[in-house]
KEMI-432891 format. One record per residue (C-alpha): z, x, y. Coordinates in pm, 1 decimal. Layout:
@zz:Z xx:X yy:Y
...
***
This chain:
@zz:2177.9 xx:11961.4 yy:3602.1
@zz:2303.2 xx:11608.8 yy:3514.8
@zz:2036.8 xx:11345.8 yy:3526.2
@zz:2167.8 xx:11074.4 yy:3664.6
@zz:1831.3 xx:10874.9 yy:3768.8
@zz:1860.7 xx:10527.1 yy:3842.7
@zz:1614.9 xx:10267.8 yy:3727.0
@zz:1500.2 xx:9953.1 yy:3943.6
@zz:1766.4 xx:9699.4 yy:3825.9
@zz:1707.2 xx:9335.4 yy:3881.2
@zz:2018.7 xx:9358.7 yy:4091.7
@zz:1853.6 xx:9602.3 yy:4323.8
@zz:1558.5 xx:9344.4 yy:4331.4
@zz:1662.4 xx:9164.4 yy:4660.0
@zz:1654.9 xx:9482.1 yy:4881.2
@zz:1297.7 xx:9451.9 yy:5148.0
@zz:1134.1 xx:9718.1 yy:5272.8
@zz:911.2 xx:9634.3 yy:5611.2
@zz:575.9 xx:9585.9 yy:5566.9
@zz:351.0 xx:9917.8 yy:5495.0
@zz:627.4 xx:10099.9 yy:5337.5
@zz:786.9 xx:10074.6 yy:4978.4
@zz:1139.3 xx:10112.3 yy:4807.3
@zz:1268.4 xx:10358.1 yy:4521.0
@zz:1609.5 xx:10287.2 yy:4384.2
@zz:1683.9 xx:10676.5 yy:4316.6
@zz:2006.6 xx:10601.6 yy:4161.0
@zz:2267.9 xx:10381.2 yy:4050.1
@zz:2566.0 xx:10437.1 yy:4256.6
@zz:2781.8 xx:10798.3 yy:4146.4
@zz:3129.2 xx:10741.1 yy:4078.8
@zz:3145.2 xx:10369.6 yy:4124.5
@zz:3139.5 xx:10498.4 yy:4510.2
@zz:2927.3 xx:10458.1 yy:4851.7
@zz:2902.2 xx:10827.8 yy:4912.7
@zz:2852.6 xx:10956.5 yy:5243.8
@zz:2455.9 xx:11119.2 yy:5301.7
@zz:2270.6 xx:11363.9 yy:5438.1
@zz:1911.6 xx:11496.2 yy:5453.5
@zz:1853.5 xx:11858.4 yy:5426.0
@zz:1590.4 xx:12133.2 yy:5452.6
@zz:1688.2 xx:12467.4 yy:5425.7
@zz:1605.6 xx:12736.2 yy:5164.7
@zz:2017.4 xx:12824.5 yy:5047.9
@zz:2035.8 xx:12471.6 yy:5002.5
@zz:1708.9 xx:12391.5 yy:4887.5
@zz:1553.0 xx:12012.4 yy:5025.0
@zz:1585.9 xx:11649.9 yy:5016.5
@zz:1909.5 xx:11479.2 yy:5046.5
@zz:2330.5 xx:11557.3 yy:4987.6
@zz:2588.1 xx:11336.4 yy:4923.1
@zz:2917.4 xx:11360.0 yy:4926.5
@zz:3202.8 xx:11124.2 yy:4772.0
@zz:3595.2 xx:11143.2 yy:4682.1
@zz:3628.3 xx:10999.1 yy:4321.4
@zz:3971.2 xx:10803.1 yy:4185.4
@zz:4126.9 xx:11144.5 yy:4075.6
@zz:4098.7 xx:11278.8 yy:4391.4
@zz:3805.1 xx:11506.7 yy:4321.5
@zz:3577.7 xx:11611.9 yy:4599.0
@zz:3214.7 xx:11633.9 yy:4474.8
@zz:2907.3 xx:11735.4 yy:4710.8
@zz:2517.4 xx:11648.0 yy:4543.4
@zz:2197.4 xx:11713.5 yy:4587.4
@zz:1981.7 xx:11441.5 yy:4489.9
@zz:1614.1 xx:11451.0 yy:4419.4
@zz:1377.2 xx:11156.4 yy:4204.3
@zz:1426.2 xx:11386.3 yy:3909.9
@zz:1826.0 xx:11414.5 yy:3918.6
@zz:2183.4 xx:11499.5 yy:4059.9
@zz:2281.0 xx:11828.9 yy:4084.1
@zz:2646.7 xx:11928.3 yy:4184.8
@zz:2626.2 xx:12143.9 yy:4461.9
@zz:3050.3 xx:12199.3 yy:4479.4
@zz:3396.8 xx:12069.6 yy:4342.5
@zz:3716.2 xx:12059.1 yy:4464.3
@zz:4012.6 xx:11868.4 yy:4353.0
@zz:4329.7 xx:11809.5 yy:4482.7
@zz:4280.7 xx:11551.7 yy:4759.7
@zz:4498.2 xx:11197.2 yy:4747.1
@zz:4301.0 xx:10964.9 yy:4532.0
@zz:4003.4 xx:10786.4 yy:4724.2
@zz:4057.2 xx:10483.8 yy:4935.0
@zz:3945.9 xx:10174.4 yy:4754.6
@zz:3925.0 xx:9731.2 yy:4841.5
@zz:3908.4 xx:9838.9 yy:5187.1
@zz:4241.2 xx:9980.6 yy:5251.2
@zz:4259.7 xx:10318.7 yy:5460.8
@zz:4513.4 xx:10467.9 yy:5230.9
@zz:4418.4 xx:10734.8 yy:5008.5
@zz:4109.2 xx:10958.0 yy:5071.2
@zz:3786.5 xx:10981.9 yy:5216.9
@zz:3483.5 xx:11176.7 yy:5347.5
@zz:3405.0 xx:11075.8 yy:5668.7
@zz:3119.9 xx:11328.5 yy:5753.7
@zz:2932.4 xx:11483.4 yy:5631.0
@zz:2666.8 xx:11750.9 yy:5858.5
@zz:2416.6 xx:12048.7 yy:5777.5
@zz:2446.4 xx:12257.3 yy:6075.5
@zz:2090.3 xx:12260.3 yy:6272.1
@zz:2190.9 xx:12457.6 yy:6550.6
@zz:2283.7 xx:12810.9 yy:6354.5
@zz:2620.0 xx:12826.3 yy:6543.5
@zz:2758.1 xx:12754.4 yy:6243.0
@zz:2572.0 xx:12949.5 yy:5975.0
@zz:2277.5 xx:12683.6 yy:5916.0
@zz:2557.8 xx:12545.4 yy:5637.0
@zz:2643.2 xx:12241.4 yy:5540.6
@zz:3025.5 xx:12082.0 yy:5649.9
@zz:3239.7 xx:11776.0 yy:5578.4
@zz:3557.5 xx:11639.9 yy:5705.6
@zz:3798.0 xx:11444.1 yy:5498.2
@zz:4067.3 xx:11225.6 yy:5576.3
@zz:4347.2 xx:11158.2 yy:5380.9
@zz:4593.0 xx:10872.3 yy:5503.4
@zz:4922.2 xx:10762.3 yy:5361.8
@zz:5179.3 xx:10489.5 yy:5492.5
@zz:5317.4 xx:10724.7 yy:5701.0
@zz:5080.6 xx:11027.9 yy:5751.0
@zz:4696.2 xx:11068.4 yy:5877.5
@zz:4534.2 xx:11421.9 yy:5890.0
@zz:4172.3 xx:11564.1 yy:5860.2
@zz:4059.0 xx:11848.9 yy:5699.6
@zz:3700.2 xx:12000.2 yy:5767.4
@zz:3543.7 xx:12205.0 yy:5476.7
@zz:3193.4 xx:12409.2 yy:5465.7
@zz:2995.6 xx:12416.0 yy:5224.1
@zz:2834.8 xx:12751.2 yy:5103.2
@zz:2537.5 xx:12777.5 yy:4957.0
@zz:2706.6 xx:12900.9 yy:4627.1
@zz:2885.0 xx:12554.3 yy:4596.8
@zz:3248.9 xx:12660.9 yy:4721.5
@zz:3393.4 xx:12460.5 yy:4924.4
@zz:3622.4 xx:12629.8 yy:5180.5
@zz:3837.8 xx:12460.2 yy:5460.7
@zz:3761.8 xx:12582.3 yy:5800.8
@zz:4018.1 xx:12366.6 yy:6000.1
@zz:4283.1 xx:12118.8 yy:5960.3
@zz:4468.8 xx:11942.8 yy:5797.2
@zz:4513.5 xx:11835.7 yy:6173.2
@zz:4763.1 xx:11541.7 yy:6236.1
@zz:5032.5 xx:11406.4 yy:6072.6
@zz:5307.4 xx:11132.0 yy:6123.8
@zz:5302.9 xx:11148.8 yy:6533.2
@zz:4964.6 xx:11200.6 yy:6564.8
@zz:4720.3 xx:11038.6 yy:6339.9
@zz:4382.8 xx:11186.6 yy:6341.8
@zz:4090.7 xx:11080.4 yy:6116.5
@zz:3753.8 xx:11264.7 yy:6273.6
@zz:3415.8 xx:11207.3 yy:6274.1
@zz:3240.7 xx:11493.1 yy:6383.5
@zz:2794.3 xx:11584.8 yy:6520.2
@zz:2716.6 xx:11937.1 yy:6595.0
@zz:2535.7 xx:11934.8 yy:6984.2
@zz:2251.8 xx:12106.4 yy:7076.3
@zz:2195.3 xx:12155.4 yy:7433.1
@zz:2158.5 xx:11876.9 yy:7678.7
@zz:2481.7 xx:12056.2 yy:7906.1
@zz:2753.6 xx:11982.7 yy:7629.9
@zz:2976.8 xx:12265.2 yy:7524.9
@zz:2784.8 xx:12439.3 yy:7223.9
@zz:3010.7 xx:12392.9 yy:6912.3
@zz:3100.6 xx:12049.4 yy:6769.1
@zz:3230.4 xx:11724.5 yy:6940.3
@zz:3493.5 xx:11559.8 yy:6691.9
@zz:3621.5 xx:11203.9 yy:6760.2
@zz:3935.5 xx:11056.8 yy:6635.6
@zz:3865.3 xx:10658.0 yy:6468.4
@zz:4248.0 xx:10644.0 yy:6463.0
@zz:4437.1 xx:10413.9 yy:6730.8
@zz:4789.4 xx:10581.2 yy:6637.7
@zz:4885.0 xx:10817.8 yy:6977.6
@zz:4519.9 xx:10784.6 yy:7170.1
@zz:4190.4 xx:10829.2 yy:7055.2
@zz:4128.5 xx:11158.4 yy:7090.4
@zz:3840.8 xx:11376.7 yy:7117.5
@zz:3844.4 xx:11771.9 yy:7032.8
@zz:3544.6 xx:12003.3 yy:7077.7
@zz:3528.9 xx:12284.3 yy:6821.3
@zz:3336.5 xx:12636.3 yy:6886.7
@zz:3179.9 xx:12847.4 yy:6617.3
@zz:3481.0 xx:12932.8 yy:6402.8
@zz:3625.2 xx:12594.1 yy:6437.2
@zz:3862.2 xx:12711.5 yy:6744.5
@zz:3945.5 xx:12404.6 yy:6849.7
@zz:4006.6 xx:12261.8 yy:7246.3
@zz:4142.4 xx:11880.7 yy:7257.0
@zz:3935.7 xx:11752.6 yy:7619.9
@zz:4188.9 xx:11475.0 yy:7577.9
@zz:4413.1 xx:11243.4 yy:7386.4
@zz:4266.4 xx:10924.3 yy:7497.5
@zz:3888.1 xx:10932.6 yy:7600.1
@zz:3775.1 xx:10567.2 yy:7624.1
@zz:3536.3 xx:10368.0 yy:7807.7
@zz:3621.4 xx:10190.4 yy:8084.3
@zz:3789.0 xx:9891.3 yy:7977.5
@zz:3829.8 xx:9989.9 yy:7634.4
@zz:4174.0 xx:9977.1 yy:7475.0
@zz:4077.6 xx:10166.2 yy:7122.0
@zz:3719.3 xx:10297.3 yy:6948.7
@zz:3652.9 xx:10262.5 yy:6609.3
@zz:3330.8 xx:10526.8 yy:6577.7
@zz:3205.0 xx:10479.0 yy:6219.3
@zz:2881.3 xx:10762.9 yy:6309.2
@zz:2810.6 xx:10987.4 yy:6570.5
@zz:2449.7 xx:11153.3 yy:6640.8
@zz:2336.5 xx:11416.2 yy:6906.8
@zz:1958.7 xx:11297.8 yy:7023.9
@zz:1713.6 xx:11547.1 yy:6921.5
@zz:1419.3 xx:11313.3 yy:7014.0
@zz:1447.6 xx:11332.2 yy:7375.0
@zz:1405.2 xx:10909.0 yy:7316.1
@zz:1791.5 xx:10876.4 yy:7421.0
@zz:1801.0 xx:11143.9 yy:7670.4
@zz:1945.8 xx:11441.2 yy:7444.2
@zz:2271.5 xx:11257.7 yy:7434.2
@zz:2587.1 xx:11211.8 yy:7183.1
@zz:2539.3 xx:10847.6 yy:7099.9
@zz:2858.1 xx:10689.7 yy:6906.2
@zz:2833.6 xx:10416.0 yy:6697.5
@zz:3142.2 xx:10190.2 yy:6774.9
@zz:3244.6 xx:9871.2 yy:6606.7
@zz:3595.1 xx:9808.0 yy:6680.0
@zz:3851.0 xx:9559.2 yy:6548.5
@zz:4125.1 xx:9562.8 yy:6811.4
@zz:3887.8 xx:9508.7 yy:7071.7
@zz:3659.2 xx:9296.7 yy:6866.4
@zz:3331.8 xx:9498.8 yy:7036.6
@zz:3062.8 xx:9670.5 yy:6867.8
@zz:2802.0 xx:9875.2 yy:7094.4
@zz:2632.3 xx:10206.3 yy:7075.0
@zz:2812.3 xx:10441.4 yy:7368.5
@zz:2608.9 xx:10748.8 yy:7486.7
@zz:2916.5 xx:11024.9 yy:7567.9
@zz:2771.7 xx:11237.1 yy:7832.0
@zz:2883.9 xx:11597.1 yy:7901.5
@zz:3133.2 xx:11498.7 yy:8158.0
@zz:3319.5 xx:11253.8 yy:7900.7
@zz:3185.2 xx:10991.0 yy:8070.1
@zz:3056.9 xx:10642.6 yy:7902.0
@zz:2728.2 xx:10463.3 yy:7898.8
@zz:2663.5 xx:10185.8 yy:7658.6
@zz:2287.7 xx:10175.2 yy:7506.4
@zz:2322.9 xx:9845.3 yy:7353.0
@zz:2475.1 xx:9570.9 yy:7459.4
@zz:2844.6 xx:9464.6 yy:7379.1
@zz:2893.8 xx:9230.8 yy:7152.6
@zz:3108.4 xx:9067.4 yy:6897.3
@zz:3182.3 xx:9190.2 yy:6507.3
@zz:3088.2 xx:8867.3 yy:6403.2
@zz:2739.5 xx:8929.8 yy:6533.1
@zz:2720.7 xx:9284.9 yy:6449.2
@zz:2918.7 xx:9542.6 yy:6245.1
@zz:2790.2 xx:9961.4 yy:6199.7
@zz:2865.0 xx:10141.5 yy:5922.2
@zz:2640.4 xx:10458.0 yy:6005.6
@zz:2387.8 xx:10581.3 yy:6158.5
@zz:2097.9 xx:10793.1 yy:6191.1
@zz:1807.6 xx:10918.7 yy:6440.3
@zz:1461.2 xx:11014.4 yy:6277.1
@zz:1312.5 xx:11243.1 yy:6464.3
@zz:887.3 xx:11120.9 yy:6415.7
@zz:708.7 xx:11128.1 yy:6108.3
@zz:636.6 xx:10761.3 yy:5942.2
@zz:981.5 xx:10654.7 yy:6036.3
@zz:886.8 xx:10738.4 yy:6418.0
@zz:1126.9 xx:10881.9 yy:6676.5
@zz:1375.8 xx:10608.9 yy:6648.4
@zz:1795.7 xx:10519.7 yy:6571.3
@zz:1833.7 xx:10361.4 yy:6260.2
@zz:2187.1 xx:10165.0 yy:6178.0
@zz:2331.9 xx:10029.1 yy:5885.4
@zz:2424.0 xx:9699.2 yy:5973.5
@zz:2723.8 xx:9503.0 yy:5775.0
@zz:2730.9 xx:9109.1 yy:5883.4
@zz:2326.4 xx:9143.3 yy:5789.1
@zz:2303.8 xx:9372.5 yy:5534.6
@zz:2065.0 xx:9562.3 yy:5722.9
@zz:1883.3 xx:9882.5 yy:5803.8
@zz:1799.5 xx:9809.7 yy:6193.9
@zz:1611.2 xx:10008.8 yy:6465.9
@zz:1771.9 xx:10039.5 yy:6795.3
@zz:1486.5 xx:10124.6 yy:7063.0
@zz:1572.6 xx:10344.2 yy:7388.1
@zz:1605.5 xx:9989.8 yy:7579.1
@zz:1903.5 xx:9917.1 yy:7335.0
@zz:1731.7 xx:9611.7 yy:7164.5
@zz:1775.6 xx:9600.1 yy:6753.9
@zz:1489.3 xx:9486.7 yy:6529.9
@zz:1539.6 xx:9425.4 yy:6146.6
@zz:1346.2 xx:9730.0 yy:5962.7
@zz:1482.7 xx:9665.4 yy:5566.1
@zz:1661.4 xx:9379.0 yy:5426.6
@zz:1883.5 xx:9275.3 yy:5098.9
@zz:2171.7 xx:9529.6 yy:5046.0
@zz:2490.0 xx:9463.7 yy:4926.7
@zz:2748.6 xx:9636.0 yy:5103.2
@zz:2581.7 xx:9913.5 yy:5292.5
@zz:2728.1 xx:10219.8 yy:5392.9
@zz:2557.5 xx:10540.8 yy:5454.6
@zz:2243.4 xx:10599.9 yy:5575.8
@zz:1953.6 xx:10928.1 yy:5639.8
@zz:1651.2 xx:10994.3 yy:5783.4
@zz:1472.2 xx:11242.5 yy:5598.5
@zz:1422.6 xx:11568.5 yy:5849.0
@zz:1055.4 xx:11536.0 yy:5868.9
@zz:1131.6 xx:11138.8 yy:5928.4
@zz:846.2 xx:11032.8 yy:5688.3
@zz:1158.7 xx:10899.8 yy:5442.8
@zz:1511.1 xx:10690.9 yy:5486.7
@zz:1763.3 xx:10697.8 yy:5260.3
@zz:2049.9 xx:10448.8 yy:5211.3
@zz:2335.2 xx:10394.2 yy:5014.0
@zz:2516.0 xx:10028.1 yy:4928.3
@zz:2745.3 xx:9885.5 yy:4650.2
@zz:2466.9 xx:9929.5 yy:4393.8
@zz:2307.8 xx:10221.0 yy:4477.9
@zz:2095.4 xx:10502.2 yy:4670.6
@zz:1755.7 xx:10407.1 yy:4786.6
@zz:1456.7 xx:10589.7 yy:4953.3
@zz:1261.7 xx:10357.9 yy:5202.2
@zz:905.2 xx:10558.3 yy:5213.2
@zz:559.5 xx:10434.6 yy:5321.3
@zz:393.2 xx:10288.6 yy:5082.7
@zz:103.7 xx:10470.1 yy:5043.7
@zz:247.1 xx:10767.6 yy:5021.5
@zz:341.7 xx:10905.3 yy:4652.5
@zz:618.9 xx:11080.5 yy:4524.5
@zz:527.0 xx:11416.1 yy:4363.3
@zz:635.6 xx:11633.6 yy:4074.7
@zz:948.6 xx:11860.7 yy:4238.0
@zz:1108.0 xx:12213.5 yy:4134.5
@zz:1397.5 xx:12188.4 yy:3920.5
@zz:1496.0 xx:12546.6 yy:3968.7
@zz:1335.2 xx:12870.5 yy:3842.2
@zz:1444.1 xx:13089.3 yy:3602.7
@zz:1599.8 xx:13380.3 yy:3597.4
@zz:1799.4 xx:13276.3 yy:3874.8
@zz:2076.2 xx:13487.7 yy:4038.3
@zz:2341.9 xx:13261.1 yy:4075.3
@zz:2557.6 xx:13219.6 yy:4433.3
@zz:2492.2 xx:13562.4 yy:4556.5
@zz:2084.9 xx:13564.1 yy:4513.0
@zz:2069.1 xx:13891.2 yy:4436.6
@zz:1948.8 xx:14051.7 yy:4098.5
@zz:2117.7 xx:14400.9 yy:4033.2
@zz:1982.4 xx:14458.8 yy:3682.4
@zz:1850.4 xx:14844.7 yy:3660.1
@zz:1538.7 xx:14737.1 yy:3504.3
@zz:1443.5 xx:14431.0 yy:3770.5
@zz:1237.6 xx:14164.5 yy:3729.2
@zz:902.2 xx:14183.6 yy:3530.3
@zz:847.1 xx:13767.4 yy:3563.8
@zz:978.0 xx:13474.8 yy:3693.6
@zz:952.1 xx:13099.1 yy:3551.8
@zz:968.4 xx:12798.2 yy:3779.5
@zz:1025.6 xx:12477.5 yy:3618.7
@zz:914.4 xx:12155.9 yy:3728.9
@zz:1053.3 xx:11806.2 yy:3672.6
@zz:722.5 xx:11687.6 yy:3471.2
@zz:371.2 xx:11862.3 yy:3299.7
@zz:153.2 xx:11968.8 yy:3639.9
@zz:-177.3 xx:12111.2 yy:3634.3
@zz:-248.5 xx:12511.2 yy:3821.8
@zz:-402.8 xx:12806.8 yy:3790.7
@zz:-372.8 xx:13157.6 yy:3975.9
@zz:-522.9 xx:13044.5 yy:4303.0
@zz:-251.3 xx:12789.7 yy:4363.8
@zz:-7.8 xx:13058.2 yy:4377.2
@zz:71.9 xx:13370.1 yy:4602.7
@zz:314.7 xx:13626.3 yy:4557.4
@zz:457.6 xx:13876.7 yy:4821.8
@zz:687.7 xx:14130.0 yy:4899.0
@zz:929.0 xx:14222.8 yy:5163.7
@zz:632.8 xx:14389.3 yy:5372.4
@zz:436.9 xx:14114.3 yy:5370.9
@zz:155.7 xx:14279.8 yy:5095.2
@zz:20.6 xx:14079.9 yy:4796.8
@zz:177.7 xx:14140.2 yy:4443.8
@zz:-46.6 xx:14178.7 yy:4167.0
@zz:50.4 xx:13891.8 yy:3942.5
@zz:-88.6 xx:13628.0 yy:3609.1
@zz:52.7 xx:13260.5 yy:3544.9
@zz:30.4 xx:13069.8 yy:3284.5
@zz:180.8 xx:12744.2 yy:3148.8
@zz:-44.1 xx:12500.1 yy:3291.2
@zz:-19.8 xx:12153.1 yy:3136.4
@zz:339.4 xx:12176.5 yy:3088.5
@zz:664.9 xx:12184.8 yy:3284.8
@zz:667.6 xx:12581.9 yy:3305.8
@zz:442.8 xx:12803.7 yy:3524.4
@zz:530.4 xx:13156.6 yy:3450.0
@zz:443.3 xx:13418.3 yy:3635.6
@zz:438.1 xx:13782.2 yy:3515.1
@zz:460.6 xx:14033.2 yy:3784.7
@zz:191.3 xx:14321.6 yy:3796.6
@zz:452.4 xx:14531.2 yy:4021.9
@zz:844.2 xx:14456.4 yy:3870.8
@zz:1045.4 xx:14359.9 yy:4150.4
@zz:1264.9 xx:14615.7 yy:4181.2
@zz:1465.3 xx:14670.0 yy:4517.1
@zz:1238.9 xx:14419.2 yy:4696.2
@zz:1219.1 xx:14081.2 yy:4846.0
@zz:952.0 xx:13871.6 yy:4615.5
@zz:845.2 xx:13553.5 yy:4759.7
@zz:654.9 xx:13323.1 yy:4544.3
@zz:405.4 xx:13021.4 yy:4701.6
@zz:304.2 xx:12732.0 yy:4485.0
@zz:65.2 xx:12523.6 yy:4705.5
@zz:53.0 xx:12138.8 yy:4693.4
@zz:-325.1 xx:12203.9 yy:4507.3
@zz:-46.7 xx:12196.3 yy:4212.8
@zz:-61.2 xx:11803.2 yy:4055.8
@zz:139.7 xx:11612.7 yy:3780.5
@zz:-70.9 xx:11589.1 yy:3450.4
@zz:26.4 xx:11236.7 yy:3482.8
@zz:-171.1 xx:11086.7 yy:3767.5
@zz:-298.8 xx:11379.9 yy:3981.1
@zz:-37.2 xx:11342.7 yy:4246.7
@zz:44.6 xx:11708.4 yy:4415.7
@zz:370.8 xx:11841.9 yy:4385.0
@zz:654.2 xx:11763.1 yy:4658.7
@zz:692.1 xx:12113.0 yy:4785.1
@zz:902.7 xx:12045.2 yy:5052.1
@zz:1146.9 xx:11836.1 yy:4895.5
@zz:1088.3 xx:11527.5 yy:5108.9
@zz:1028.8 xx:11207.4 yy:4842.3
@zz:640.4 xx:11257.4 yy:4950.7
@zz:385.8 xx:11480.0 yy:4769.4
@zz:236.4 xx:11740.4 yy:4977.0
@zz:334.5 xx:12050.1 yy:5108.8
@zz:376.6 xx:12424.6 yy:4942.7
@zz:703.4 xx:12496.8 yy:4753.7
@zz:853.1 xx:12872.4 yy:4789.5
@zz:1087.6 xx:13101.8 yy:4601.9
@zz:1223.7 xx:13396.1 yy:4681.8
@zz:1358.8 xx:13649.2 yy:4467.0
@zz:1566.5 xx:13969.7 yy:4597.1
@zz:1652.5 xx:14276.3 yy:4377.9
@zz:1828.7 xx:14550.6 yy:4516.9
@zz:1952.8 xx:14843.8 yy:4306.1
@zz:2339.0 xx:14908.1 yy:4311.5
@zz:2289.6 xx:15298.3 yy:4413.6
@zz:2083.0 xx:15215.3 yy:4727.7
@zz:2383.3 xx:15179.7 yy:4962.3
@zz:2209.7 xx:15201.6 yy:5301.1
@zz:1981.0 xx:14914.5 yy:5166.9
@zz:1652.1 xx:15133.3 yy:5276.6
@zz:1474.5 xx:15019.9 yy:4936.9
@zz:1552.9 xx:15434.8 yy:4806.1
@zz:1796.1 xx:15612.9 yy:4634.3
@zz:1842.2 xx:15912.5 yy:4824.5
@zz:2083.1 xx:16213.6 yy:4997.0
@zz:2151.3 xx:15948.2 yy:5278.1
@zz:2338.9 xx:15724.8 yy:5001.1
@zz:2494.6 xx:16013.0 yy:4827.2
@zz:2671.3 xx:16095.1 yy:5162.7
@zz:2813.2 xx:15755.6 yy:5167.3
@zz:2903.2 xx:15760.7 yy:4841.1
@zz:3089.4 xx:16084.5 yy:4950.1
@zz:3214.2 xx:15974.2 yy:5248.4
@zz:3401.0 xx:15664.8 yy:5073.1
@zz:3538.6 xx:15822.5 yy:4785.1
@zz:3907.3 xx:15814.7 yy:4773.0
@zz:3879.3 xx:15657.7 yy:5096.3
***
């Protein structure tokens, strides 16, 4: 874990929030880069937000980000070195996605694009929860046909079930693909524009959850050949309607954006806006209303999943945009022992105790804590470490070809101030954290929690085989 917390710079001093709600510069910016976000929620990945950026050396590099930290989620080199003083040429991520729908694995994917003075292609990567990074697709394009592809997973609404990807490249059509689970991919055509629309330059796409903007893929287009910027709804017949209103890239310019789905943020599309240096809300009606002022080059931008946080990223740095009254709370760290990308503990002897460490001294005892196994049945258990950073927890029953899953209620508070913990990773104290622990003995073959004749016949079935 490589702490790489940011402190509230005088430079950062000039960014607004709106009133009612407050700013956190989480960290100065990580590599010298903008890196691309994402807010996540799931319990491979744990919660809060990812970010992914291509470095000088060419080195991929996927985070998760938290007030207490970076962690590297993944690593890999070997990509052309990344694009810098706004030239295309060299590397970049241009998406970066958790899967929502489960057609996918409920993992986390990316697509890069690497461009030289001849060549563009795409690759597309996923993410596993381990921290490899494995491509899935691509490179697709190359010297005739220059691709560089955003992607949004869909859900519902009549589109095809998979992934819509959309080419920002002018070079041979802009063309849009649809991918199904497995990333089998099906171009529905080389040049899909809008009616009166000689090239696209999509710089985010986002599939409407919401309902607000009619369960549609909305495209964030801000295009320098045909000097337009507008947000497009594509609708399952690859037909165009434009939410906003056309105008000029002297008025307005996207670099990303982002629908929050309710929460303090409220069901609502959310742009980062160059020529202003804004964060702006686009309504259902299409009209734009300044929501947080003062960055310096903005780039990326995330709604938190339970929309009660926003996350941006400029020149300078990351920021969380969170109501004001709310307070952020003391978060896991990770626990201890932990069984690496697998999850799965195969010692003979299993697990007698578990230690979960937090990011600063909180206050418990035994009733803010649960502990239960695959069946569903209370564990007998003791915890101690209260007033510190440690709460460990001895087991009554060892975990021993079981499922152990441990609840630490928000009742849990910081020694400093009383605030409860931030169970569910979201920048806001509240909610109950869990971890789950899994031992299963190496003899067990069928997996039916006993070592019996069943497994010896497998075991004599296979050998030699």
């Amino acid at each position: 874990m490589a702490s790489l917390v940011g402190a509230a710079a005088p430079a950062f001093a000039q960014v607004v929030a709106p009133p009612g709600f407050a700013v956190d510069v989480l960290f100065d910016q990580i590599d010298g880069s903008t890196p691309r976000l994402e807010s996540i929620s799931n319990p491979a990945y744990g919660s809060g937000l990812v970010a992914a950026n291509l470095n000088a050396a060419g080195i991929l590099t996927v985070f998760r980000l938290s007030p207490s930290g970076v962690e590297v989620i993944g690593v890999r080199p070997g990509f052309l070195p990344a694009a810098t003083g706004g030239s295309n040429a060299g590397s970049s991520v241009l998406t970066i996605r958790f899967d929502r729908t489960g057609l996918f694995g409920h993992k986390l994917h990316l697509s890069v694009r690497q461009e030289t003075a001849t060549s563009t292609t795409t690759q597309f990567f996923v993410v596993e929860p381990g921290g490899a990074i494995n491509s899935v697709l691509g490179p697709v394009g190359g010297p005739s046909n220059k691709l560089a592809f955003l992607f949004e997973f869909t859900e519902g609404g009549g589109y095809l079930p998979g992934a819509y990807l959309e080419d920002q490249n002018i070079g041979n059509g802009t063309s849009l693909w649809h991918a199904s689970p497995g990333w089998q991919t099906t171009v529905l055509g080389q040049n899909v524009l809008p009616p009166g629309r000689t090239d696209l330059d999509i710089y985010s796409m986002r599939f409407d959850t919401t309902g607000v903007y009619g369960n549609r893929l909305l495209l964030a287009d801000s295009d320098n050949d045909d000097n337009k910027t507008v947000i497009y709804a594509l609708l399952p017949n690859l037909t165009w309607t434009e939410l906003t209103a056309v105008v000029p890239l002297s008025t307005r310019f996207y670099r990303d954006m982002d629908i929050s789905v309710g929460g303090a943020l409220g069901a609502m599309i959310y742009v980062a806006e160059q020529v202003s240096q804004q964060v702006q809300t686009v309504d259902a009606d299409g009209a734009h209303a300044p929501f947080a002022t003062g960055f310096t080059g903005i780039g990326s931008i995330a709604a938190a999943e339970d929309g009660n946080a926003l996350f941006v990223s400029d020149a300078n740095a990351i920021y969380r945009i969170r109501p004001a009254a709310a307070q952020p709370g003391p978060t896991i760290l990770c626990h201890d022992p932990n069984a690496g990308p697998q999850g799965v503990f195969t010692n003979p002897a299993g697990l007698s105790s578990a230690r979960i460490i937090f990011d600063e001294p909180v206050l418990f005892s035994s009733g803010d804590v649960s502990v239960l196994n695959e069946a569903g049945m209370p564990v007998p258990f003791s915890v101690v470490g209260s007033n510190t950073r440690f709460m460990l927890i001895g087991f009554g029953v060892p975990l021993v070809n079981d499922v152990y899953t441990i609840t630490v209620a928000d009742s849990v508070v910081s020694v400093a101030g009383g605030v409860p913990i931030d169970g569910n990773g979201d920048g806001v104290s509240g909610g109950a954290a869990t971890v789950t622990l899994e031992h299963r003995r190496r003899a067990d073959i069928d997996d039916d929690g006993d070592v019996d004749s069943a497994d010896l016949g497998l075991l004599l079935g296979a050998w030699g085989g």
